[in-house]
C-alpha positions as CSV (number, residue, x, y, z in Angstrom):
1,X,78.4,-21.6,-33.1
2,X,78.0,-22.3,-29.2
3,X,74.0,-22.3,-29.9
4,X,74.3,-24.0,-32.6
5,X,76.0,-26.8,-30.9
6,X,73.4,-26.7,-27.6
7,X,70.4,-27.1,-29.9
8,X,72.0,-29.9,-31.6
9,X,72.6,-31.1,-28.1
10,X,68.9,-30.3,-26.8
11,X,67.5,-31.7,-29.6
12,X,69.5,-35.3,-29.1
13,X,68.0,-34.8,-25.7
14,X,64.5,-35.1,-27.0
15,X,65.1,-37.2,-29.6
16,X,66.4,-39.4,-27.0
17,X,63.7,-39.0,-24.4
18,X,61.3,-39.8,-27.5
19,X,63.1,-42.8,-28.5
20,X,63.5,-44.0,-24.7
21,X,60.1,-44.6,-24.4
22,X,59.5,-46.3,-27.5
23,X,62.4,-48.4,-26.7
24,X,60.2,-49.1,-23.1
25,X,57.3,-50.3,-25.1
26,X,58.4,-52.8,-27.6
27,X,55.6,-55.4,-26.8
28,X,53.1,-52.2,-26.9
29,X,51.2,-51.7,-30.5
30,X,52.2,-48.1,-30.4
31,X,55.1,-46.8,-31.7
32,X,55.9,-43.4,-32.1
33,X,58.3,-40.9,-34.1
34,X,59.7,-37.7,-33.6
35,X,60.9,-35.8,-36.6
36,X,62.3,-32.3,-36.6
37,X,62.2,-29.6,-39.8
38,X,63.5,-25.8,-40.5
39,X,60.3,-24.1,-41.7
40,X,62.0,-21.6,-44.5
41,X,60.0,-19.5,-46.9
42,X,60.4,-19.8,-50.9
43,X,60.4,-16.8,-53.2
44,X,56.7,-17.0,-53.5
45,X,56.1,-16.7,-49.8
46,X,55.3,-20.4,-49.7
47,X,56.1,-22.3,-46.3
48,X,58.4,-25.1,-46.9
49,X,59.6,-27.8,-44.6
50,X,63.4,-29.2,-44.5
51,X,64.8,-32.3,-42.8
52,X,66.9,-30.7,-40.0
53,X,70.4,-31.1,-39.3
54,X,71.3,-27.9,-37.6
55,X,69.8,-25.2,-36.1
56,X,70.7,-21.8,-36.1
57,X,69.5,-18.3,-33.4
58,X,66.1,-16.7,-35.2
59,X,65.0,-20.2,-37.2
60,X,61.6,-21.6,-37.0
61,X,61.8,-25.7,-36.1
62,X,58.4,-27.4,-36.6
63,X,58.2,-30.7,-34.9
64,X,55.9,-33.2,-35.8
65,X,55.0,-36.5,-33.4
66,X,53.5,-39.3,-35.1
67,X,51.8,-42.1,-33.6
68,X,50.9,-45.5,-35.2
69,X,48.7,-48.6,-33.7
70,X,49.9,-51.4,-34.8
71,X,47.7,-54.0,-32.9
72,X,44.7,-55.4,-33.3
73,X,42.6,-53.0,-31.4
74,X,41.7,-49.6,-31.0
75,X,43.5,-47.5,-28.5
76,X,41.9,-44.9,-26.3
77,X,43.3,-41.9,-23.8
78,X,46.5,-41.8,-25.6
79,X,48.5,-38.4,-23.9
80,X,50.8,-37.2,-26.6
81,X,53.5,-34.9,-24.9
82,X,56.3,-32.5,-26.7
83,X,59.2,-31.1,-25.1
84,X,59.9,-27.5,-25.7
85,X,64.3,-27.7,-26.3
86,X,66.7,-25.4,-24.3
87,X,67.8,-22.5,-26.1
88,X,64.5,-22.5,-28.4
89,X,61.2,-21.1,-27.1
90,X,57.0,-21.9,-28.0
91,X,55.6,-20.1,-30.8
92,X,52.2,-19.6,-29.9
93,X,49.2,-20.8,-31.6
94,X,51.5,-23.0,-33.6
95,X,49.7,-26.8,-32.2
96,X,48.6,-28.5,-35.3
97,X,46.6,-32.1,-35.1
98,X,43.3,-33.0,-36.8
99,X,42.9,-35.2,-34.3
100,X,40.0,-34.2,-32.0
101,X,41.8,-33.4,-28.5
102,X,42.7,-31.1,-25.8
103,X,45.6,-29.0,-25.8
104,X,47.1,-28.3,-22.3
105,X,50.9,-26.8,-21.5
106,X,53.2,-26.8,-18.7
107,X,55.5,-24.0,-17.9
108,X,57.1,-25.8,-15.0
109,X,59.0,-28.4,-16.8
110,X,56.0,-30.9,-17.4
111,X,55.4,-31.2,-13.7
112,X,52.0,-30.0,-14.4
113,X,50.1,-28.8,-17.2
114,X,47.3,-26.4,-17.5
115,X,44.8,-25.0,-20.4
116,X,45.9,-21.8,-22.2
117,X,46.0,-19.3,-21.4
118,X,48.1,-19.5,-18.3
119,X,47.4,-17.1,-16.1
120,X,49.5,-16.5,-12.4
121,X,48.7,-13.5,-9.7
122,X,51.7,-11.1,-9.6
123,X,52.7,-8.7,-7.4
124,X,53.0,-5.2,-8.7
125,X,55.2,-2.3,-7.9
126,X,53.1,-1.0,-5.8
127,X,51.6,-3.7,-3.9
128,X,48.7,-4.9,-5.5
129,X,48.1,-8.1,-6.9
130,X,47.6,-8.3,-10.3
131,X,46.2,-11.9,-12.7
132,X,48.9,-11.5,-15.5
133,X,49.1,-13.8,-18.4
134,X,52.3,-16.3,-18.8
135,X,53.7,-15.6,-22.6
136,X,53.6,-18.7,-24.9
137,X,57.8,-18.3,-24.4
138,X,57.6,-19.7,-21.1
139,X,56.3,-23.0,-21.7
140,X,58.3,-26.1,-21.2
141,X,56.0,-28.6,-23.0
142,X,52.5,-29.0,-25.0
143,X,50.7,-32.0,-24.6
144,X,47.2,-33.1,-26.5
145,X,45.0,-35.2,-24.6
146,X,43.5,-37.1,-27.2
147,X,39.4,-37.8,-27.6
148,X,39.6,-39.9,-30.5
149,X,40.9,-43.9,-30.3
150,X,43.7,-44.6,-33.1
151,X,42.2,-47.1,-34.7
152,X,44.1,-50.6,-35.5
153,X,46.2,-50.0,-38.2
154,X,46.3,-45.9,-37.7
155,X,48.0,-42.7,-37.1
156,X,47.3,-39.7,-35.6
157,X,50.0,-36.6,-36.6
158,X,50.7,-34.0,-34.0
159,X,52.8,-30.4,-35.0
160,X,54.2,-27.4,-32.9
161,X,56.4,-25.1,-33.6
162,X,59.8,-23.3,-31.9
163,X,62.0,-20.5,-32.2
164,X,65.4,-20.9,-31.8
165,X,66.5,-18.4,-29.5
C-alpha cells in the first residue's frame, strides 16, 4: 500500500511539473499533455492500454506526451523531456515517436543527458579500470530532440515505458 501511495505521489509530481510549464506558456502556441496508462495483456496476448488511477509494484505504466501547435506557424527545435517517477524504473528500448528525432537520457537527474548507451569507467576489484555500461534502470529521464517542425495546426506523440518497482 506504501508504494502504491508514493507512485500516486510521484506521479502528481510529474503531472505537476508537466502542467507547470504549460501553465508558464499560456501566450505560447504549444500546449502539451501528459497522460499515464497500465499496459495489461488480454487473453489473446494482445497489449492493451488503461487510464491509470493507481499503480501497483511489478506493473508496466506507458506514458505518452503529446504536443500540439496551435499558432500560426511552424515550430522548430522543440526538446520533449519525460521524467522517469520514484519508485518506478526505465524499461529499455521502450521510446516510441514517429516523429524524426534524437533520443538522449540522463541518469543524473536531467542535469545532463547523453546518447545510449551510457557508458562510465569503473574501478574493478582489482584495480583496473574497466568502460561498463549504465543499465536502462538508472536513468532519471528520456528526452527526444526533435528534427521535424510541428506544423501549425499539429501534433507530434511521444511514448516510454516504466516499471513500477
Amino acid at each position: 500500500m506504501l508504494k502504491k501511495i508514493a507512485y500516486s505521489m510521484a506521479f502528481a509530481g510529474a503531472l505537476g511539473s508537466v502542467a507547470a510549464v504549460a501553465a508558464n506558456k499560456v501566450q505560447s502556441p504549444l500546449t502539451s499533455e501528459m497522460k499515464a496508462f497500465v499496459v495489461q495483456t488480454s487473453g489473446s496476448g494482445k497489449e492493451q492500454l488503461k487510464s491509470l488511477k493507481t499503480a501497483e509494484p511489478g506493473q508496466t505504466i506507458q506514458y505518452q506526451l503529446t504536443y500540439k501547435n496551435k499558432g500560426e506557424g511552424a515550430l522548430k527545435g522543440l526538446t520533449v523531456t519525460g521524467p522517469i517517477p520514484a519508485n518506478t524504473h526505465f524499461l529499455a528500448k521502450s521510446t516510441r515517436t514517429k516523429v524524426k528525432s534524437e533520443l538522449v537520457v540522463s541518469i543524473d537527474g536531467g542535469k545532463t543527458y547523453e546518447k545510449e548507451p551510457v557508458k562510465r569507467m569503473k574501478k574493478m576489484p582489482d584495480g583496473s579500470k574497466k568502460l561498463v555500461v549504465i543499465p536502462a534502470d538508472q536513468y532519471t529521464h528520456v528526452r527526444w530532440k526533435t528534427k521535424s517542425a510541428l506544423k501549425s495546426g499539429g501534433k507530434q506523440v511521444f511514448n516510454y515505458r516504466v516499471k513500477v518497482n
